[in-house]
C-alpha positions in Angstrom: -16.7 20.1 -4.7 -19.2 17.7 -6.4 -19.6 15.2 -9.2 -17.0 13.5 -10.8 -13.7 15.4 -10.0 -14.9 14.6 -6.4 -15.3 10.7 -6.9 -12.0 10.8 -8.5 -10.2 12.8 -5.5 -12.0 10.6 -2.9 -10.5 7.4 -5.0 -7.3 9.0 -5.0 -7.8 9.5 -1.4 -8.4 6.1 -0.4 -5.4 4.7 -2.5 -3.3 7.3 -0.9 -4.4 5.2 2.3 -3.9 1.6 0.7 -0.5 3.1 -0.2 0.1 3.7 3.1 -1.2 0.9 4.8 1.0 -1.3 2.5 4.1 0.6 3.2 3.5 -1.4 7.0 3.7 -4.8 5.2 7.0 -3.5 3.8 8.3 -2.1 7.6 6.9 -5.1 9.1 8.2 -7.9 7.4 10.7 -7.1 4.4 13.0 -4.5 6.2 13.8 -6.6 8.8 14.2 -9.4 6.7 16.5 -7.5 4.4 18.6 -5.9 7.2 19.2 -9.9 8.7 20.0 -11.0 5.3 22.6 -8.4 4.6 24.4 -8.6 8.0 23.0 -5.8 9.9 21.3 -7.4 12.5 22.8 -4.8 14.8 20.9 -1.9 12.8 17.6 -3.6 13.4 18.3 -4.1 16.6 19.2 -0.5 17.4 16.1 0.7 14.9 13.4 -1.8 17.2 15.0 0.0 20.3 14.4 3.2 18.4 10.9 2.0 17.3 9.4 -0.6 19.4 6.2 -0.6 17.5 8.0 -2.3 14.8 7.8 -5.5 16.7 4.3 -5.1 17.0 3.7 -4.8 13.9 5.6 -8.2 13.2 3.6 -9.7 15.9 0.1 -8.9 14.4 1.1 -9.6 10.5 -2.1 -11.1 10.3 -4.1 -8.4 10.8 -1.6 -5.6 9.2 -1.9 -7.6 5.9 -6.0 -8.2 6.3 -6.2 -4.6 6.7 -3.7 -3.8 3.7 -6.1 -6.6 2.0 -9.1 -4.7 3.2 -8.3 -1.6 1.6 -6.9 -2.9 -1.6 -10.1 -4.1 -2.4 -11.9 -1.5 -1.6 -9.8 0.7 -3.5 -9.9 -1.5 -6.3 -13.8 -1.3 -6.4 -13.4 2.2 -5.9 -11.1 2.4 -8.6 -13.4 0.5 -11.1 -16.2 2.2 -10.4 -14.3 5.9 -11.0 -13.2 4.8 -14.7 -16.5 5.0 -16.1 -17.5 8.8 -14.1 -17.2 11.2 -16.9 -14.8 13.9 -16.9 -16.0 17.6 -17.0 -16.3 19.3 -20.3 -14.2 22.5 -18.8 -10.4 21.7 -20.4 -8.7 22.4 -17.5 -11.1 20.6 -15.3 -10.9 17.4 -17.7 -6.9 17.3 -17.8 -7.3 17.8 -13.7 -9.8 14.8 -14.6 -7.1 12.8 -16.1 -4.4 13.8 -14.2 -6.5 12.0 -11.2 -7.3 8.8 -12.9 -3.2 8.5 -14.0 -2.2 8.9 -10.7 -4.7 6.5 -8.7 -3.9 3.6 -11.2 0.2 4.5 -10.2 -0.6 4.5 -6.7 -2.9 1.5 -7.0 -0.2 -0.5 -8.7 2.8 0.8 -6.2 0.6 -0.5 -3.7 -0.2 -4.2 -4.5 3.5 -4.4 -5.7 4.4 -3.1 -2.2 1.6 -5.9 -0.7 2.9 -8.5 -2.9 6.5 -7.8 -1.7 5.5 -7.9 1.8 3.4 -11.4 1.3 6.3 -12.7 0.1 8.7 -12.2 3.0 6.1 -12.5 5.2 4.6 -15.6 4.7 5.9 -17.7 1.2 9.9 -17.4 2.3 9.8 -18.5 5.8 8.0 -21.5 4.5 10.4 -22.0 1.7 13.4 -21.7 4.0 11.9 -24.5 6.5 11.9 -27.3 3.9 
């Protein structure tokens, strides 16, 4: 597969894996900060024992937010740059066209709400909470 369906799946693609990537910010930072603040500090502790990669993740924030950075932006340029390929003339091919572009800009926006969330917990309320 060539031309501008392709461009459009391989966008779709890589927001698939900014998506992804900014679902870690979320297990990283907000769920255990959610599970804390609603008492259920003895769920997190039995879902690190369950999944001890979790505290990795919250010891490397750093670079599990530059990567979900990282891909963002390439996404985003990705993104721009696959709004101007033309759709094929063949109708079924141009609504497959459209269908694409619709569901990259969802998935694009999911993730940077996702990042956004994860900033937030991550690194603007712990520095509100220590004034």
């Amino acid at each position: 597969m060539s031309g501008p369906t392709s461009a459009l799946t391989r966008s779709v693609v890589l927001t698939a894996a900014t998506l992804l990537s900014s679902v870690g910010t979320l297990v990283c930072c907000v769920l255990p900060a959610i599970l804390v603040a609603v008492g259920a500090g003895a769920a997190l502790a039995g879902l690190v024992t369950a999944i001890p990669q979790l505290v990795w993740l919250s010891e490397h924030k750093l670079w599990v937010f530059g990567i979900a950075f990282a891909l963002l932006a390439a996404s985003g340029g990705v993104t721009w740059y696959s709004r101007s390929v033309p759709c094929p003339s063949d109708p079924a091919a141009a609504r497959a066209c459209q269908r694409l572009r619709r569901v990259n800009g969802v998935l694009y926006g999911i993730a940077w709400i996702i990042f956004t969330l994860g900033f937030t917990f991550a690194f603007i309320l712990p520095r509100l909470t220590q004034s």
